[in-house]
C-alpha positions in Angstrom: 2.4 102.4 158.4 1.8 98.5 157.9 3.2 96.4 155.0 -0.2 96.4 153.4 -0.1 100.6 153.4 3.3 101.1 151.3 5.1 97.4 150.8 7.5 97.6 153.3 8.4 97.2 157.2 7.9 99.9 159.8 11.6 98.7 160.9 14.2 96.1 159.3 13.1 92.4 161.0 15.3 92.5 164.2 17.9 89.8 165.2 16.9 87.9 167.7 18.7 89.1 170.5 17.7 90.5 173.4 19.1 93.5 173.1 18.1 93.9 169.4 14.3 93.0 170.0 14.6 95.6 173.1 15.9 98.5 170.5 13.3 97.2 168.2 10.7 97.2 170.4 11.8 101.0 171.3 10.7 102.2 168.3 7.3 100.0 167.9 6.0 100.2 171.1 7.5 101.5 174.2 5.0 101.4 176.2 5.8 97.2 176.5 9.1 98.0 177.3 8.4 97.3 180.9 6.2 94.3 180.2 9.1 92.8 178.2 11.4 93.2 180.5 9.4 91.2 183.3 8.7 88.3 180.9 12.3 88.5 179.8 13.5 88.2 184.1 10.9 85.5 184.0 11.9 83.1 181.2 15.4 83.6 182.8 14.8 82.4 186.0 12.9 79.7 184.7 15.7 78.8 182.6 18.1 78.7 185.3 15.5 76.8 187.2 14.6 73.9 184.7 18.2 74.1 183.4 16.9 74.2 179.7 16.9 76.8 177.3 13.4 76.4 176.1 12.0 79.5 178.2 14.7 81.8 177.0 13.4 80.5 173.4 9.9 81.2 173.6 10.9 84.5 175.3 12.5 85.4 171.9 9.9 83.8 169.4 7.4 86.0 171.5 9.0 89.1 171.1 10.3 88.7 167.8 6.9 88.9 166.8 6.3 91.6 168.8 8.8 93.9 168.2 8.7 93.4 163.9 
């Protein structure tokens, strides 16, 4: 079921959390659960590495709009 099929979300719009877009993601598609979790030890590390934040933010944006 899309928007266009009955007006409405699959799911509510998840906060953008990690552990929100994770539950989100659950229930849109599981099989990325795996692939999210990589990027999501990725953007971390390079977070850590570049001591900025701007990873961590993409890695949100990008599932956000994955997991809606």
């Amino acid at each position: 079921m899309t928007p266009a099929d009955h007006g409405r979300e699959l799911i509510p719009r998840p906060e953008q959390t990690p552990d929100a877009l994770r539950a989100a993601l659950a229930v849109v598609a599981p099989g990325r659960l795996n692939e999210m979790q990589a990027t999501k030890d990725d953007a971390f590390a390079k977070a850590v590495e570049w001591q900025s934040l701007s990873p961590v933010r993409s890695w949100v944006l990008t599932w956000a709009g994955s997991a809606a």
